[in-house]
Each structure stands twice: as structure tokens, then as C-alpha cells.
DRENSENU-577189 format. One record per residue (C-alpha): x, y, z; residue in one letter. Coordinates in Angstrom, 2 decimals. Example, Ala and Ser with C-alpha at 12.3 -4.5 7.8 and 13.67 -1.06 7.14 Angstrom:
c1,c2,c3,res
12.30,-4.50,7.80,A $
13.67,-1.06,7.14,S $
This chain:
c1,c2,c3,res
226.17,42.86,-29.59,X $
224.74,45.67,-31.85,X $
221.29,44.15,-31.58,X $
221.62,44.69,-27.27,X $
223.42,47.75,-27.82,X $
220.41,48.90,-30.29,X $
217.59,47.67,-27.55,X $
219.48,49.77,-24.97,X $
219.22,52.47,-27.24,X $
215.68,52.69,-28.00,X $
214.59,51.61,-24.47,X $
216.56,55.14,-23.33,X $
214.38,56.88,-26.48,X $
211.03,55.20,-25.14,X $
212.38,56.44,-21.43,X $
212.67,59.84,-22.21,X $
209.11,59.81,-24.00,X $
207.89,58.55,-21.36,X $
209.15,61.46,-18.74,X $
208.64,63.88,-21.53,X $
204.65,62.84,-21.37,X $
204.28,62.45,-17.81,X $
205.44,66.62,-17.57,X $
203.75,67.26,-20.48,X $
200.10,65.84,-18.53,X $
201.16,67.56,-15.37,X $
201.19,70.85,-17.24,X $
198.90,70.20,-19.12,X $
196.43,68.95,-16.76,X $
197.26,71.35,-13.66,X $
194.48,73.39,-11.79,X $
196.12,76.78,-12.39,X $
197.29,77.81,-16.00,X $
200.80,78.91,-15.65,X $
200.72,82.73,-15.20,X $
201.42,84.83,-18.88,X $
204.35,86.51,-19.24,X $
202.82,88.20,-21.88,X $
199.84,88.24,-24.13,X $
199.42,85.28,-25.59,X $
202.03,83.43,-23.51,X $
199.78,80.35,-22.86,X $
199.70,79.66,-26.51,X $
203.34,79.53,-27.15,X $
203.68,77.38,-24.34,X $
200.96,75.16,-26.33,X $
202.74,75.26,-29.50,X $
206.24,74.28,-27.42,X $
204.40,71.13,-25.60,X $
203.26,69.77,-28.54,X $
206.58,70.25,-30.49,X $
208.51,68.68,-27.69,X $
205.96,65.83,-27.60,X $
206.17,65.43,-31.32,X $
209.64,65.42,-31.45,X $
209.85,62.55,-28.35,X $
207.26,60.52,-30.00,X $
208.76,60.42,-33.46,X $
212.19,59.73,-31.52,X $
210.73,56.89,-29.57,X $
209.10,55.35,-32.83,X $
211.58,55.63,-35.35,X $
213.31,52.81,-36.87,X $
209.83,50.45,-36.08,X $
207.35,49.14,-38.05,X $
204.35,51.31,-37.98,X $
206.22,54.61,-36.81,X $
204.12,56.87,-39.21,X $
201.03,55.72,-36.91,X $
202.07,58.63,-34.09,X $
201.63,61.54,-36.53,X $
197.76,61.14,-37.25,X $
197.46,60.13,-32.92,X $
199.17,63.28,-32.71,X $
196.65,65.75,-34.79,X $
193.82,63.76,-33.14,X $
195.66,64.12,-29.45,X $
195.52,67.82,-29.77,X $
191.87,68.99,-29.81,X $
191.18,66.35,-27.57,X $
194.06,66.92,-24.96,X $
192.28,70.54,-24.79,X $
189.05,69.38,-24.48,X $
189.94,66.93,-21.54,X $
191.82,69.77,-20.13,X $
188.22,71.73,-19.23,X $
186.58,67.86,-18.28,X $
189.06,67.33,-15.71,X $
189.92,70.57,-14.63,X $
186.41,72.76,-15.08,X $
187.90,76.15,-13.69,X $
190.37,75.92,-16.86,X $
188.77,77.00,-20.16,X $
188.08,75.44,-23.35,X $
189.49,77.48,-26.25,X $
189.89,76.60,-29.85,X $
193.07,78.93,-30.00,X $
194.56,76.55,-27.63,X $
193.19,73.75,-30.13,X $
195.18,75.73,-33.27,X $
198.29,76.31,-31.51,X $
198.29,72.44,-30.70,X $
197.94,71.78,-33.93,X $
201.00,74.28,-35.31,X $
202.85,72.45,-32.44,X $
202.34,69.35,-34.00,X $
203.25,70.92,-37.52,X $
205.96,72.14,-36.36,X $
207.14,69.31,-34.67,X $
206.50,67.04,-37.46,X $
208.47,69.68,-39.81,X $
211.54,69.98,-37.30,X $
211.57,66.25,-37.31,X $
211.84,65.81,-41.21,X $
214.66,68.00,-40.75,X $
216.41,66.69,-38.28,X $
215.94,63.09,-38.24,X $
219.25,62.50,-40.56,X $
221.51,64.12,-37.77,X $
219.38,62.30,-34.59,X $
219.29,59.25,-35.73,X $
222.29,58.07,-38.01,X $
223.03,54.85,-37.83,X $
219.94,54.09,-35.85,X $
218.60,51.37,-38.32,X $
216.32,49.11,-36.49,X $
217.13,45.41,-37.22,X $
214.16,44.15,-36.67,X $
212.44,46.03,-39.82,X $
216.08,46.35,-41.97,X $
216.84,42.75,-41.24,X $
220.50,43.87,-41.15,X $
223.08,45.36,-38.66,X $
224.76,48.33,-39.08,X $
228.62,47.90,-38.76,X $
């Protein structure tokens, strides 16, 4: 039973990664930048994607095997998502501030997870890599 209930579980945390990354391409990979509020406002929005997508990867991956993998995709992801930003949109603009605030989006993420991993996910052992059920 805690084995299903546990499959449920991270089949809901691999859903919402899921959604989370098809938004995050759709803003990401829009014609038109979303309009600043104020200077600057497209890199906080930068540093929020990529600390929302950090946060639903490491959600989606914990408790398995090789969960550490999605931190170094993650640090390579962000240059590149900004580079194939310009490729398939070519009236947005390639900028390596964009690149840096990806990056401190991904620190920040990964820092905010360390934190707050023991509250998200207690009692969320993974049997499969434990080899035991929580009771």
C-alpha cells in the first residue's frame, strides 16, 4: 500500500515538473519579452524561472537514484536556454546578464532547496533506493 501510495506521490511531483517546464518554455521562448516593470525587471524574472525550475526538478528527483544528476543539467541548461532563446526567436537578444541571473536562479534554487527539503519531503523515502517502507 505505501509503495502505490509512494508512486502516486512522485508521479503528482513529476506532474507538476512537467507543467512547471512547459510555462517555463512558453515564457521563456515567447516572441515578445514580457514588458519591464522596472529596470532590470527581465532579470528578476530570470532569476525566479530558474529558481522555480530548480526547485520542481529537485522535487521531482528526490528520493531516486541519481537525483544529484539535475543540478550540473541545471548550470549547463542556463547559458544554453539563453542562447536558444535568440536561435529560435532572433528579434529577442542574447545577453550574458540574462546568462548570470540564470545562473543565481539556479544558486538560489539549489540553496532554497538544501533548506527546505527536510520540511517538503518528510517521510518521502523512496523504497526503491532505501529498500524499506516508511511506517
Amino acid at each position: 500500500m505505501f509503495a502505490a501510495l509512494f508512486t502516486v506521490l512522485w508521479r503528482l511531483r513529476v506532474a507538476l515538473f512537467l507543467v512547471y517546464s512547459v510555462i517555463f518554455c512558453y515564457e521563456v521562448f515567447r516572441p515578445d519579452p514580457p514588458q519591464g516593470l522596472f529596470a532590470n525587471a527581465d532579470k528578476v524574472l530570470h532569476v525566479i524561472g530558474f529558481v522555480g525550475l530548480a526547485g520542481a526538478s529537485a522535487w521531482a528527483a528526490h528520493g531516486r537514484r541519481h537525483a544529484w544528476v539535475i543540478w550540473p543539467l541545471l548550470f549547463a541548461a542556463a547559458p544554453v536556454v539563453e542562447w536558444l532563446q535568440h536561435v529560435v526567436q532572433p528579434v529577442r537578444q542574447f545577453s550574458t546578464g540574462d546568462i548570470a541571473a540564470n545562473l543565481a536562479g539556479v544558486v538560489l534554487g539549489a540553496l532554497l532547496w538544501w533548506l527546505c527539503r527536510p520540511l517538503v519531503c518528510r517521510g518521502m523515502a523512496n523504497p526503491a533506493v532505501t529498500g524499506s517502507l516508511r511506517q
